[in-house]
Each structure stands twice: as structure tokens, then as C-alpha cells.
C-alpha positions in Angstrom: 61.0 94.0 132.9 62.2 90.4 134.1 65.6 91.4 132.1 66.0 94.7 133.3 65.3 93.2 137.3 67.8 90.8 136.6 70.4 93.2 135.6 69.9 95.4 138.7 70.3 92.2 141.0 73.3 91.1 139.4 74.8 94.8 139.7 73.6 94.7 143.2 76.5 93.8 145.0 78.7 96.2 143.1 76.7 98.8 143.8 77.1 98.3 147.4 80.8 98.1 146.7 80.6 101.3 145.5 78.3 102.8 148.1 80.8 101.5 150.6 84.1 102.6 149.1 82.4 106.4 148.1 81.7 106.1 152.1 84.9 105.0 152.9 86.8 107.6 151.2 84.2 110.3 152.8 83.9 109.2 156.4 87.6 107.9 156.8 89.7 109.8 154.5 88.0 113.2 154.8 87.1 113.9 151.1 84.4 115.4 150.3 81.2 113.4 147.9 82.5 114.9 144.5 86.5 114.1 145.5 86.1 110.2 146.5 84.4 109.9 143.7 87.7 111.2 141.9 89.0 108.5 144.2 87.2 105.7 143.5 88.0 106.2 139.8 91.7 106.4 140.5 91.3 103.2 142.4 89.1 101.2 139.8 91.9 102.6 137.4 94.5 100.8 139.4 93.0 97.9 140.0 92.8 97.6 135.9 96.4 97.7 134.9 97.1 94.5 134.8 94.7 94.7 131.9 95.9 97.9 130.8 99.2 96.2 130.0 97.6 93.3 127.7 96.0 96.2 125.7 99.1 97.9 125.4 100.9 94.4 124.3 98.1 93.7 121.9 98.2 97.3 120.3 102.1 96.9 120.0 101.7 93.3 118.7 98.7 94.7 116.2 101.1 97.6 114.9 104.3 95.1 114.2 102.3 92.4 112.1 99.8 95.4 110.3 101.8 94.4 106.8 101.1 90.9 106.8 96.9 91.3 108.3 96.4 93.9 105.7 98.2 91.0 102.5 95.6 88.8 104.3 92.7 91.0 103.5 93.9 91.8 100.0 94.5 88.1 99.0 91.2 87.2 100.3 89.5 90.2 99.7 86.5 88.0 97.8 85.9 85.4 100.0 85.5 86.7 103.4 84.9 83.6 104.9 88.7 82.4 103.7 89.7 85.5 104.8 88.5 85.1 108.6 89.8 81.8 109.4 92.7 82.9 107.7 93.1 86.1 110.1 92.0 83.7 113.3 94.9 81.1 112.3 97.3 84.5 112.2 96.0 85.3 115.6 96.8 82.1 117.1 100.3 81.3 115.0 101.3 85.0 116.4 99.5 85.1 119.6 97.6 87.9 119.2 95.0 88.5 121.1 92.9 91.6 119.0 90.0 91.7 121.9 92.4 92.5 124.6 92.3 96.4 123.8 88.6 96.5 124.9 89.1 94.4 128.3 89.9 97.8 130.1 86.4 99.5 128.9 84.6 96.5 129.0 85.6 96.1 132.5 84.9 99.4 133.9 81.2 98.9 132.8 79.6 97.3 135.1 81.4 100.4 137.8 80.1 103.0 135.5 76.6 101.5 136.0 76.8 100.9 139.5 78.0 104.2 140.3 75.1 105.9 138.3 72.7 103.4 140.5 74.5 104.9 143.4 74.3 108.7 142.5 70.5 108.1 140.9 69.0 108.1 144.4 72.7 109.7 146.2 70.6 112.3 148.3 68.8 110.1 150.2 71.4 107.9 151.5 73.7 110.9 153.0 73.1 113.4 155.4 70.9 116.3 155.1 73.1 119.2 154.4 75.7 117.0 152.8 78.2 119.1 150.7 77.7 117.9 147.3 79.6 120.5 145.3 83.4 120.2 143.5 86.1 122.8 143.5 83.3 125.6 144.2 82.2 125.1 140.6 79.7 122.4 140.4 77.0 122.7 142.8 75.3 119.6 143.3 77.2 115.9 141.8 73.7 114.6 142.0 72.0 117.4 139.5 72.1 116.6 135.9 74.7 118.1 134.1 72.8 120.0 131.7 70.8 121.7 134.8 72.8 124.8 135.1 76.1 126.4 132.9 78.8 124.2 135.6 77.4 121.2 133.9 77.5 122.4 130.3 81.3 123.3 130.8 81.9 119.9 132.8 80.7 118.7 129.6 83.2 120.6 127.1 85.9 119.3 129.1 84.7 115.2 128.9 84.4 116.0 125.1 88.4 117.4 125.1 89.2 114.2 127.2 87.0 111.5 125.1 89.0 113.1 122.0 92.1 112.8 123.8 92.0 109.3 125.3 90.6 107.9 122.0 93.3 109.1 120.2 96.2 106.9 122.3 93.3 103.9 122.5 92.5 103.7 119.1 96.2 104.1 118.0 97.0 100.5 116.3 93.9 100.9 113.6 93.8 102.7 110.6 93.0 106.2 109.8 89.5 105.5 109.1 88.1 103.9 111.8 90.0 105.7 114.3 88.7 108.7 113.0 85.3 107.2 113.8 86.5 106.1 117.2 87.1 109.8 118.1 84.0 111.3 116.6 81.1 108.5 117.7 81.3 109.1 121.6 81.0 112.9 120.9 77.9 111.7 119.9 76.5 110.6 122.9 76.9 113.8 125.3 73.6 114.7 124.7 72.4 111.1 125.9 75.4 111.7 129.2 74.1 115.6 129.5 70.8 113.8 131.1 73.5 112.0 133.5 74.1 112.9 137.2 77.0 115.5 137.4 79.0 113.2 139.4 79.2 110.4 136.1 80.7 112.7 134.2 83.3 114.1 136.8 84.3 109.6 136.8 84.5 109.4 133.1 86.2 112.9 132.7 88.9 111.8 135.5 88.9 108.3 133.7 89.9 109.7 130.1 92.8 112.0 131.9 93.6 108.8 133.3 94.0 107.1 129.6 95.4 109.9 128.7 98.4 110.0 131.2 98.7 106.3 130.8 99.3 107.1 127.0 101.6 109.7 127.5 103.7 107.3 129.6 103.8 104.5 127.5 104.9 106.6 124.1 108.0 107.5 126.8 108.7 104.4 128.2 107.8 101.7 125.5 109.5 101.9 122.5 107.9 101.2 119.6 107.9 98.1 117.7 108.6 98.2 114.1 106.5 96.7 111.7 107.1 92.9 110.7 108.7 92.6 107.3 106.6 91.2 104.3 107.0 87.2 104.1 108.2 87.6 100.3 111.3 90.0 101.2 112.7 88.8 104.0 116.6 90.2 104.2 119.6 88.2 105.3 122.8 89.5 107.5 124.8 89.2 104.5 122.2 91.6 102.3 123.4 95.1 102.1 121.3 98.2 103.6 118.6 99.6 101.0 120.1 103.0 99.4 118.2 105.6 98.9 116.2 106.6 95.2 116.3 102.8 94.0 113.8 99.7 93.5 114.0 96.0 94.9 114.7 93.8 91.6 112.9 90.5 93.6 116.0 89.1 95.5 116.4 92.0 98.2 119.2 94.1 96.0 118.8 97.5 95.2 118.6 98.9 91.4 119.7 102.5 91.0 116.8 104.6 90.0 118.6 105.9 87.2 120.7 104.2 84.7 124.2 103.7 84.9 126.6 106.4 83.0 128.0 105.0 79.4 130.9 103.1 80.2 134.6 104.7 77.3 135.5 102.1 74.6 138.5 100.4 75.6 141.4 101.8 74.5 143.6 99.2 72.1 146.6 98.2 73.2 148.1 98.0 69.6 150.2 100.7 67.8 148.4 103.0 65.7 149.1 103.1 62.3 150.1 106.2 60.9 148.9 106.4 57.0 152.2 108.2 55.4 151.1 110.7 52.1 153.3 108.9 49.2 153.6 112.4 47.7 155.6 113.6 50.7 159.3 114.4 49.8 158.7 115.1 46.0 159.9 117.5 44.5 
């Protein structure tokens, strides 16, 4: 109970922040409830690209050295003590920073929490006779979402844009966990189905907001290959690979197949011609 009080009075303040930017965007700028919420996401969003660019750095940096992690984990595959500081010293020689992808969630949070503090008790801080609906389709932001068929739908969409934005988030780890990564927040709609309507319009317009951001940076930033192993590193003067062969150790290629049979040189002698004694007799 004492944890759970503290919590709320830390959050406090943000939650007026809220209160007084979802205000702000109502009274001021003329949107309605449901759209400044829509703003208020965009501008939380904004606010966060600063650290929307060090998760993109770290995912690009994460992608070019995946070779040389993933000889880490082999060679130390039995001591996974060794094979942490090992991996930490890799970090810090490469300065890599593999947290920096979750500064973006981690930071939106504490907003995601205030703003369901705001919406719990929504009615009874604006006017009677407030319009609370969104694009004529959801009736009332403050109603749960599983309350009436809007919300179920509202819901469908979130799951298409939790798919979607984990795809470009989780795009610097490995087939297996990624999958995981998609498939473990579809897990939780029936915990955000209890949620006010107005949550999930936030977190749907903060996916399509990832996944924008993703489409952008796949256009704009190229991407940067992967680091060569430490054991075959290639000098100006080594030739380009050719297709079909094998590295023999030293960063030449060996033809897949064998060379052709090279002729017998040819003598440079005079051949002898072997005359038939019995020629000429008569």
C-alpha cells in the first residue's frame, strides 16, 4: 500500500502535465478529448527523438559487429561468466551501448501511466456533456474498450500496429527472439481490453508512429554492413572473392573444382623414324 502511494505521488506531477497539456490542446487549439490525446502522443513522440536516434545508432552498431558477439558466445559458450565480461569489454572497446534500444519505451512509461491516471477518473474533471467520442466511431475515450464492438475493432487495429512496430524495433536480434518480441504483447490485449478506450487510441497512434519512424529510417539510413571476422581480415592488395570457391586460410580463393589436366609438353627433339631394314629388297 505504502509502495503503491508512493508511486502515485511520484507520478503526480506528470499527471498534471498531462491533464494540462490534454487541456491545452482542447481549450486552445480546438480539438476535441479523443484528438489531443492523438496530440499529446505526437508531442511526447517528438520530444523522444533524440533518443530515438541512439536506438537507431545502437541497432545499426548491434547489426555491424553481430559476427564477432555471436564468436563470443560460441568460444565461451561454457563459461557464461567468461562469456559476459567478455561481451561488456566488447561493449565498451566498440562503444556500444545494447540498452539504448529500450530508452524510447522505457521513457514513454511513466506518460502511459499518467495518462491512464488521467482518463481513470476523465469524466469528472471536464464538462458535463463533454464530447468524448473519435471519428464518430468510438463513443466514449473513457469506456473500456471491450464495452461495446468500437472497442473490440480499436483493439484489432493496436494488435496490426504492435506487430508492425515490433517488427522495425526488434530488427538487430535474431530470428528467435524477435519472433517472441512480436507475439508476447499480443498477449496482453486482454489485460489492455480492460483499459480506457482513450489508452489504446495513445499506444495505437504511438506504434504508427514507430512504424513511420521505421519506414523512414530503412529510406534514409543506409545500412551498415556487418564487421568482418578478426581471423580474415582482407587487404587492398587481396583480390575480390569469385564465386563457387573456398578461402584456403590466407584470404585467396580455391576454385571449387579442380583444375583441367594440364598436355605433356611437347619435345623439342627430332623424332626418330625407325626405317624397316627389309625395305628395298628384292
Amino acid at each position: 500500500m505504502t509502495a503503491a502511494f508512493l508511486v502515485f505521488s511520484i507520478l503526480a506531477p506528470l499527471e498534471n502535465a498531462v491533464r494540462w497539456l490534454l487541456e491545452r490542446l482542447h481549450y486552445n487549439v480546438g480539438l476535441t478529448w479523443a484528438w489531443a490525446i492523438v496530440g499529446t502522443t505526437l508531442l511526447v513522440r517528438i520530444v523522444l527523438v533524440p533518443l530515438t536516434v541512439r536506438q537507431i545508432h545502437s541497432m545499426q552498431s548491434l547489426q555491424k559487429h553481430a559476427p564477432e558477439m555471436k564468436e563470443i558466445q560460441r568460444k565461451y559458450k561454457g563459461d557464461r561468466q567468461k562469456m559476459n565480461e567478455e561481451m561488456m569489454r566488447f561493449y565498451r572497446e566498440n562503444h556500444i551501448n545494447p540498452a539504448a534500444s529500450c530508452f524510447p519505451l522505457l521513457a514513454q512509461a511513466p506518460v502511459f501511466i499518467s495518462l491512464y491516471l488521467v482518463l481513470k477518473n476523465f469524466s469528472k474533471h471536464v464538462p458535463p456533456g463533454s464530447d468524448l467520442s473519435w471519428l464518430h466511431f468510438v463513443p466514449d475515450i473513457t469506456a473500456k474498450a471491450n464495452s461495446n464492438w468500437s472497442g473490440y475493432v480499436l483493439l484489432a487495429v493496436y494488435a496490426a500496429s504492435q506487430i508492425s512496430s515490433t517488427y522495425f524495433m526488434s530488427a538487430a536480434m535474431d530470428k528467435t527472439q524477435r519472433r517472441i518480441m512480436m507475439v508476447v504483447p499480443l498477449i496482453f490485449i486482454t489485460v489492455i481490453a480492460h483499459f480506457p478506450t482513450g489508452l489504446v487510441i495513445y499506444w495505437v497512434t504511438t506504434n504508427l508512429w514507430t512504424v513511420g519512424q521505421g519506414l523512414i529510417t530503412r529510406r534514409l539510413v543506409p545500412r551498415t554492413p556487418p564487421a568482418a571476422p578478426s581471423g580474415a581480415k582482407r587487404s587492398s592488395r587481396t583480390p575480390p572473392p569469385s564465386d563457387g570457391g573456398s578461402g584456403d586460410g590466407n584470404g585467396a580463393k580455391v576454385p571449387a573444382t579442380p583444375p583441367p589436366a594440364t598436355k605433356r609438353p611437347v619435345s623439342t627433339q627430332p623424332r626418330r623414324v625407325k626405317r624397316n631394314r627389309g625395305h628395298g629388297r628384292r
